[in-house]
N, C-alpha and C positions, 0 to 999 in steps of 0.2 A: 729639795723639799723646803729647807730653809728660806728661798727666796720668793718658794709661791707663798709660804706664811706671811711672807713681810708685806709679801704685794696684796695681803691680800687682808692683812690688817689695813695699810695705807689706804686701801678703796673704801675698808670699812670708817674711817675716819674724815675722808672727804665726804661719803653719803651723809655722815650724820654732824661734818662741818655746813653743806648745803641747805641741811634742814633745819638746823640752829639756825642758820643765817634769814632762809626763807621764814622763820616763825620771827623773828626777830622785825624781820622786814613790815610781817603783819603786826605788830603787837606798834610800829610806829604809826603805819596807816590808819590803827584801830582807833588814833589819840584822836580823828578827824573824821573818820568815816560811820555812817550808822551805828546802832550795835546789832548785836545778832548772836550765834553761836560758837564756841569755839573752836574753829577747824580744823582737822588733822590732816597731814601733811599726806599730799598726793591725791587723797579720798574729798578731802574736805569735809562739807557737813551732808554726805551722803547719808552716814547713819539715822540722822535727823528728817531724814525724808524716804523713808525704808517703811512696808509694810502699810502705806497710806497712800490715796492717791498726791498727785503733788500738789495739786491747789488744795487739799486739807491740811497738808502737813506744811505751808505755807499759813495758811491762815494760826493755824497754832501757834506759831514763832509769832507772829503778830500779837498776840493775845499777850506772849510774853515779853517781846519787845517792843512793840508799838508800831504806829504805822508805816515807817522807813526803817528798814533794817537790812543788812546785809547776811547773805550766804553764800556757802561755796560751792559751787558745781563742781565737780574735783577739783582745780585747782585754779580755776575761772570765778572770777568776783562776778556777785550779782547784787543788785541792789533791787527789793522790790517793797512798793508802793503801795499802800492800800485805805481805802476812803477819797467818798467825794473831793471832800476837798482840796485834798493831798494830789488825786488825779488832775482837778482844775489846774490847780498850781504850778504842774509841772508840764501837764498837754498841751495848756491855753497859757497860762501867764509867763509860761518859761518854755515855751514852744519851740521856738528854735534848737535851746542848749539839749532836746530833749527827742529831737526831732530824727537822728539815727535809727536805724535797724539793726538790736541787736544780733549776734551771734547765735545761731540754731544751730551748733554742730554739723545736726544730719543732712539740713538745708542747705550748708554752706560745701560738706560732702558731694551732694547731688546737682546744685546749681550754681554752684562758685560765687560769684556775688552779682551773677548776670538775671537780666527779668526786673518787672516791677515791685515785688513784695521784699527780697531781699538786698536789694543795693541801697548804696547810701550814696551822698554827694554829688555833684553834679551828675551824673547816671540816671539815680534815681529824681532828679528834679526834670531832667528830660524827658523821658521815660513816660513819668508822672504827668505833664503840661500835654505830650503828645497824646498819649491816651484816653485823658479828660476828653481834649478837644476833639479826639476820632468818635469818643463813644458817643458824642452830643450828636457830632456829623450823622452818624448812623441813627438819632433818636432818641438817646435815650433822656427821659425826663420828657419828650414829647409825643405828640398824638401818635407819631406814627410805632414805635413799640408800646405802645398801649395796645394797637389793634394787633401788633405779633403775639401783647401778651392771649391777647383774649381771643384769636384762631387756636391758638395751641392750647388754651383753657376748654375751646370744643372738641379740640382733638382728643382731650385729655377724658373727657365725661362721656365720648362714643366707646375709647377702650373701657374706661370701667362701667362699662352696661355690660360690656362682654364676662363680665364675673356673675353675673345675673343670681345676684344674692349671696355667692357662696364666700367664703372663707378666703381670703389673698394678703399675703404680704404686698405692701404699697410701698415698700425700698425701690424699687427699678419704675415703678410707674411713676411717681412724683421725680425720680431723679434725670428720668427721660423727657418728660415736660419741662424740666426747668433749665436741662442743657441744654436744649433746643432753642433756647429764646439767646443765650448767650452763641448757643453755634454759627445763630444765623446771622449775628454781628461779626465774628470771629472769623468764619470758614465761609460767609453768606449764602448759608443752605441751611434748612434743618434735615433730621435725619426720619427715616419713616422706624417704626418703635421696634419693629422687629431686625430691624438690620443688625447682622451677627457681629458685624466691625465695631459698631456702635455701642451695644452691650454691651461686649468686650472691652472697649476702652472704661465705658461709667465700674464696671466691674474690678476696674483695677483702681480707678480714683476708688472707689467704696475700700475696697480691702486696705489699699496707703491709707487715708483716712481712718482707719480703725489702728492700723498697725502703727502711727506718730503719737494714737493716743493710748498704747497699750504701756504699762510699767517697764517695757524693754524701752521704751524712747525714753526715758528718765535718763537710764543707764547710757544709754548711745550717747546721750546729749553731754552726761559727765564723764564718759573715758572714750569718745569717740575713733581714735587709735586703735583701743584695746577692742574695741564692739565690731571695730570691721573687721577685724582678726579672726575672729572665730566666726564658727555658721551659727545659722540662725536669721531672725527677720530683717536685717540691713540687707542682704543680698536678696530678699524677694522686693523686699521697698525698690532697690538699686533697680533690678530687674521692670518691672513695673513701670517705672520713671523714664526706662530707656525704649519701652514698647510705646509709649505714649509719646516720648521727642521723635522716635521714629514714624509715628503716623503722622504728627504736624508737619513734620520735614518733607514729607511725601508730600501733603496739601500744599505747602510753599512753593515746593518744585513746579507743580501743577498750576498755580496760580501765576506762578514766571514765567509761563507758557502759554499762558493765556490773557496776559496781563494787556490792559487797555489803559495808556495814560489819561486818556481825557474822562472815564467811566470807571472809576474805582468801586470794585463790589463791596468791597467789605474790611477789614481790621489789616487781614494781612498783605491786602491790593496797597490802602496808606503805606505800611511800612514798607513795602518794597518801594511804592515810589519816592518816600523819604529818604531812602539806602541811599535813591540813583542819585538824588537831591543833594548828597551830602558826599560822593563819591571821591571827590578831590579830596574831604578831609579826614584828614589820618587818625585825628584823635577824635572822629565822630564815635558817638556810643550807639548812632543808629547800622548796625554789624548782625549776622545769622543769627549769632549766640542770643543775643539780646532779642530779639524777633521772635526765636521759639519760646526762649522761657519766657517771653510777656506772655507770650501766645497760648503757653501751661497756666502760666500762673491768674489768669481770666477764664478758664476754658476749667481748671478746676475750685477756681473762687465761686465761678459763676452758678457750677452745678452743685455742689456739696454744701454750702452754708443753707443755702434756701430750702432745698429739697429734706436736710435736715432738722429744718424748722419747721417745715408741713408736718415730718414723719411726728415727729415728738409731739404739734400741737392735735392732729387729730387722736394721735393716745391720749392725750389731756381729755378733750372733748369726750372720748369715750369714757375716762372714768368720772366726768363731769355732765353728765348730761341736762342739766340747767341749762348751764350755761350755752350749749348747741339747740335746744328748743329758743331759748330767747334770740338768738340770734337769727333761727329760720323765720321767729317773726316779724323780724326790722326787716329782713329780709325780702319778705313777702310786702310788705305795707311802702316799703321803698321803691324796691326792685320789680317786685310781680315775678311772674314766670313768662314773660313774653319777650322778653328781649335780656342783652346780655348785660352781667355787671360791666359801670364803668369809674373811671378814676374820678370822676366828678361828685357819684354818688358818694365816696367816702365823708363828706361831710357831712354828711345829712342819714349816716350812722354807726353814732358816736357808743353803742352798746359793740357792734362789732370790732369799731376802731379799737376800743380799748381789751376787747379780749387778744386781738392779733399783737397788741403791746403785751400784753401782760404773759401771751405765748412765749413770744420773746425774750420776756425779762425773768421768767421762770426756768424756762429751758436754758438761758442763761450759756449758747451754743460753743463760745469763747471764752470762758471765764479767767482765761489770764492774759485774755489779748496777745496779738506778738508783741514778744520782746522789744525793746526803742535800747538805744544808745545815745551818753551822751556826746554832744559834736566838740564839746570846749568842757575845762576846768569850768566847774559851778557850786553853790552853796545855795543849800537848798536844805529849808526847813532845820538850820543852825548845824547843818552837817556839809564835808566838803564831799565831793563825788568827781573822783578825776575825769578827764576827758575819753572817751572809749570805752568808761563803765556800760556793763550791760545792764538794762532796767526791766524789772518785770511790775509792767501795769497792771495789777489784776482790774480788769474792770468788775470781777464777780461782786467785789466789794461796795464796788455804787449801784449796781445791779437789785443784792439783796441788803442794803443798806439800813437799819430799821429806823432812821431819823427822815429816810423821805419814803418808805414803802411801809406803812404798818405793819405788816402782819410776812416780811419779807422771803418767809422759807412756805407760805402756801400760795396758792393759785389763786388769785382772786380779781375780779377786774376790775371791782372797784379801787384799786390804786391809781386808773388811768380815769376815775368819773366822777364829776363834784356832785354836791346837795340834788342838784335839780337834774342828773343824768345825764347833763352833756360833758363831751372829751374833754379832759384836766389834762393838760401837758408835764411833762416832770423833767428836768433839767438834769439831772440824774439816771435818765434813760437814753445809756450810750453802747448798745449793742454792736456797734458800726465804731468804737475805738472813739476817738475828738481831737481835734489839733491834726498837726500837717501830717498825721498817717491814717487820716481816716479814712473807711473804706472807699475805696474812688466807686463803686458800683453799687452804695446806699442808696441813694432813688432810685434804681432800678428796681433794687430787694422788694423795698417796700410796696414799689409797684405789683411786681410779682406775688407777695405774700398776700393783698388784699384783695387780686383779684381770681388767685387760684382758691383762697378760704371760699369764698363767697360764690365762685361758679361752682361749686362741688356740693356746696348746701342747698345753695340753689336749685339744685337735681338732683337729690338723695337723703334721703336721713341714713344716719350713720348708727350698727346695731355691733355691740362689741359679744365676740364667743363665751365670755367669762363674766361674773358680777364686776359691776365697777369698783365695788368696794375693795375686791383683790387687786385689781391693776397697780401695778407699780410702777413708780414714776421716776426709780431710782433709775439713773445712767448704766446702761451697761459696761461701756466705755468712759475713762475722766481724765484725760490728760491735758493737752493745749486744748484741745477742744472737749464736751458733752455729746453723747454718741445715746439715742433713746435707746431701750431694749426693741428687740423683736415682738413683732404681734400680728394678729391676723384680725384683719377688718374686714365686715358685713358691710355694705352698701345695699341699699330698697330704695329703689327709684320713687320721687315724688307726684 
């Protein structure tokens, strides 16, 4: 008995030698590093981001520390960022030191550091270069996904006739047009809208999507260890993630089998024959691993941003019906009803252009962007930030900034329209991240968001089940990402 006391004083002495040492460790870091909160050991400054979502309880510590300050995910430094400027500084003028993918726990759980969204370093600069250069091959930014966007815009306007007035949630219909335009780069087919496989997969991105931005990803993210331990929503994410690399891995298989070197169809025909291209080199990053998660990580960038940003802006539009009348007019006086919107028209209307901005910048889809790391020791903004620091960029902060957005917490488009009603651009409208992580499939989006608003008004007026005055516009969901609430929308054909 005696000796389990002593062993068991001794253990108590080293725990609380460790922790003196680790506070101590911080209290030298702290002479150089941002300020922020005081962390407790093991927990960190969980307490201080408890009972809020986490971009509020971030923004809070701002207010009282300014706009670089550090916190602690349990026991993981973070450093996060917030204002224009501060973002410039560090995306654009300090791009490189700044230019990492931080650490996502659950992320790094699920896809180890393989795929385009979460590697860093050479990986992700090849990765990066190759995928640019496939998506252009395949169109994008020219004529020819302009016209996939706007077959699948008619695809999209023959299913919602089929509601023929009544009441529908537009979650699976906007999110099945918009995976479709990425499928057919990706898997070079789209899918017809009832296919059960098809559902099923957007059904499980929609569910993960919801469940990275529920207050359990907070948690997972700060004791990841302890969160895969027990049940609960990591092992549905887990689950999920593994029915999804299992149907790519099928389409890969498939596509190895039918592979035509001289006639490459589409994203994963490149990478296979990049593989063969690179097969003598051992430390090529072009490998399986790498191939499916680009292959997720496009295949769920592609549907869930966009489709997300239809869902939120036509709730806007519905508690806004101004602003959807003015628009059916440019509309009509541009466009007509005789032929289809195209990317050409968007200049020529600048009432539309800036409500699709302003959808954007309201809805505000990412409001803390992913994580960056730093690549090297840096000093920045009279503070040092070691090498490997993880950074959180909130871009919400240039988003609803009220030094370049007047009026920044309501809906309004004239942020994006000068005196005389044509498009005002804002350099502070960075929905798509800036500097070398920004999203490699921005002019696609864009392409997509303008031309699905505007084929859909084009053939409908939009009639909401409730006064607009009720709608709310609050997030149902608010984590790494803005998730609208549920609703049910009326469509009456034009």
């Amino acid at each position: 008995m005696e000796l389990l006391g002593v062993a068991a004083t001794l253990f108590l002495l080293c725990g609380l030698t460790c922790l003196l040492a680790w506070r101590q460790k911080l209290r030298r870091q702290a002479l150089r590093l941002p300020p922020g909160p005081t962390p407790l050991p093991l927990i960190g400054n969980i307490l201080q981001l408890r009972g809020k979502t986490l971009i509020q309880a971030l923004l809070q510590l701002r207010d009282k520390y300014g706009p670089v300050f550090t916190v602690y995910m349990g026991m993981d430094r973070v450093i996060v960022l917030c204002g224009p400027e501060v973002l410039k500084q560090a995306l654009i003028d300090q791009g490189d030191a700044f230019s990492g993918r931080g650490v996502i726990p659950v992320a790094r759980v699920l896809f180890k550091d393989y795929g385009i969204i979460f590697s860093n370093g050479e990986r992700w600069k090849q990765l990066r270069r190759f995928t640019l250069m496939t998506l252009r091959n395949f169109g994008m930014g020219k004529k020819s996904i302009e016209e996939r966007i706007q077959e699948e815009a008619e695809c999209l306007v023959t299913e919602l006739k089929k509601t023929k007035g009544q009441p529908f949630d537009p979650t699976y219909f906007f999110s099945r047009t918009v995976s479709n335009i990425i499928c057919s780069v990706v898997f070079g087919n789209r899918f017809e809208y009832e296919d059960k496989e098809f559902l099923a997969l957007l059904r499980l991105i929609n569910e993960n999507f919801r469940l990275v931005n529920s207050s359990f990803a907070t948690l997972l993210n700060a004791f990841p260890r302890l969160m895969r331990c027990l049940p609960g929503p990591f092992h549905l994410i887990n689950k999920n993630i593994t029915e999804v690399t299992n149907f790519i891995s099928e389409r890969v298989k498939a596509h190895q089998d039918t592979l035509d070197p001289n006639c490459p169809r589409d994203f994963i025909d490149c990478f296979l024959l990049k593989m063969e291209q690179e097969s003598a080199n051992i430390h090529s990053e072009f490998q399986n691993e790498n191939m499916v998660i680009t292959t997720l990580n496009l295949f769920f960038a592609g549907t869930e941003t966009v489709s997300t940003t239809l869902r939120y802006g036509f709730l806007i539009l519905l508690k806004y019906p101004e602003t959807e009348r003015k628009m059916h007019e440019e509309i009509e006086r541009v466009i007509g009803r005789d032929r289809i919107p195209a990317i050409e028209d968007r200049g020529k209307m600048p009432y539309t252009d800036a409500v699709i901005h302003e959808i954007q910048r309201f809805a505000d889809i990412v409001p803390g962007g992913l994580p960056h790391c730093t690549t090297k020791d840096v000093w920045f903004q009279g503070y040092f930030i070691p090498k490997d620091t993880t950074v959180f960029p909130l871009l919400t902060t240039a988003l609803k900034d009220p030094e370049s957005f007047h009026n920044p917490r309501k809906f309004d488009p004239g942020h994006f329209l000068d005196e005389a009603g044509a498009f005002k651009k804002n350099e502070n409208f960075i929905p798509f991240s800036s500097g070398k992580r920004i999203c490699v499939g921005e002019g696609l989006a864009r392409m997509e968001l303008f031309l699905f608003f505007t084929t859909i008004l084009q053939n409908f007026n939009l009639k909401s089940i409730v006064d607009p005055e009720d709608i709310d516009l609050t997030p149902a969901f608010s984590g790494l990402g803005n998730i609208p609430p549920t609703y049910q929308l009326c469509l009456s054909p034009r």
